[in-house]
N, C-alpha and C positions, 0 to 999 in steps of 0.2 A: 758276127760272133754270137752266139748262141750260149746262156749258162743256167745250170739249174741250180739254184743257192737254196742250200738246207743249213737249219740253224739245228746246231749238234750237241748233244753231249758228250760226244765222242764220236771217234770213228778211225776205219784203218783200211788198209790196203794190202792182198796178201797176193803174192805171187808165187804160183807152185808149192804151197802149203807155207810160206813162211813171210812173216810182216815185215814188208821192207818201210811204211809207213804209218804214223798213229798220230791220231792227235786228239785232247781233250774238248774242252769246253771249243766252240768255235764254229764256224761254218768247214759244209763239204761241198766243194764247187766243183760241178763236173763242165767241163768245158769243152766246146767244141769252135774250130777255126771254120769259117768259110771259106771259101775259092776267093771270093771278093774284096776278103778283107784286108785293109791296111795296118801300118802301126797307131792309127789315128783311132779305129776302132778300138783296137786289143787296149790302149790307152785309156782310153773312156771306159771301159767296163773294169780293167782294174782299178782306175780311181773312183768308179761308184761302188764296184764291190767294198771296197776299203773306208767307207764311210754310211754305207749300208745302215741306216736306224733301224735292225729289226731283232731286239733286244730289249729284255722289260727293263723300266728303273726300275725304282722302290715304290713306285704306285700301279706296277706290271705294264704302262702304258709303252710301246716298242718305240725308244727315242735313244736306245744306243749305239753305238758300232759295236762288231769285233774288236776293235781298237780298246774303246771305251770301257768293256769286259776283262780286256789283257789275254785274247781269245788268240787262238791259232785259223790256221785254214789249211785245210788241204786239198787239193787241187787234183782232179784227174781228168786226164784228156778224154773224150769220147765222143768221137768224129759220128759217132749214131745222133745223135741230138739232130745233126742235118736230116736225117731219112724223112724224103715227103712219100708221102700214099694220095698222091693225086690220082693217079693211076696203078688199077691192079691191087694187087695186096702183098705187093713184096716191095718192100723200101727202096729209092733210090738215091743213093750217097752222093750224088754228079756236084751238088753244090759244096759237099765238104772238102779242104786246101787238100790238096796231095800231102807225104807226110813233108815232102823237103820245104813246104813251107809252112805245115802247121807245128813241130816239132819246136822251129827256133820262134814261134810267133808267140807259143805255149811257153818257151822259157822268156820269154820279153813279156808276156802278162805275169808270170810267175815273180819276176825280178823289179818290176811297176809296183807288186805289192810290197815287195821286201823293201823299195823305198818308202813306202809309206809309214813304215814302222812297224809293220804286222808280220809276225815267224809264218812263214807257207812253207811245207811238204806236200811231197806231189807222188803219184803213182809213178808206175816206169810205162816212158811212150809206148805206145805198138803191143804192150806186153797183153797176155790172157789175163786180168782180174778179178779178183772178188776182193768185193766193196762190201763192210759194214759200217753200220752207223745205228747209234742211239739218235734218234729224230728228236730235239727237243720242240713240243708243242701239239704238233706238227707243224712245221713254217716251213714254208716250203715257196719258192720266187723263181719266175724266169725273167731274162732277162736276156735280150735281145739288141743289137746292134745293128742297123744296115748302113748299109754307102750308100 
């Protein structure tokens, strides 16, 4: 599993001109499933997302969660994060899940976090997007899983 975590002041999700998603203060996680992964991975990256210190206290020093903010997250799938350029200069997707398993892997990371205590919205699978986001900092994390 592959994630890019930005710490937001916002952010939202529109499909075919209209916002199916928004959320304020919070991270935007764009997520991508591998071929390889299990639920053991997707596990592990939502319960580190979900406690993620990268949030200032009151001395700006970054020792909070989302959580700890009362922060949202929004979540959007994007099976590009796999694209290697080992070879050539056009991407190859071969290691990201097919959708029939990154689709329900995507809603069991999504639902990993909703136990944690943290409100997630998410883009629509498969769909054409456009992603905005107020970038708070810049803070900006990947965040990586293998088997």
């Amino acid at each position: 599993m592959i994630l890019v975590i930005q710490r937001v002041k916002s952010a939202y999700v529109e499909v075919e001109g209209e916002v199916v998603s928004k959320i304020g203060n919070g991270l935007l996680v764009l997520v991508a499933v591998e071929e390889s992964d299990t639920e053991k991975e997707i596990e592990w990256c939502a319960d580190k997302v979900s406690v993620l210190r990268i949030f200032g206290d009151e001395e700006g020093k970054m020792n909070l969660s989302v959580k700890d903010v009362k922060g949202e997250i929004l979540a959007v799938s994007q099976f590009t994060l796999c694209g290697e350029l080992k070879k050539g200069t056009r991407p190859s997707f071969s290691n990201a899940a097919k959708a029939e398993k990154a689709k329900p892997f995507f809603e069991f990371f999504i639902n990993k976090i909703k136990e944690n205590g943290i409100p997630v919205k998410s883009g629509i699978f498969q769909a054409m997007m456009d992603v905005g986001l107020i970038n708070d900092g810049p803070v900006t994390i990947i965040l990586e899983k293998k088997r």
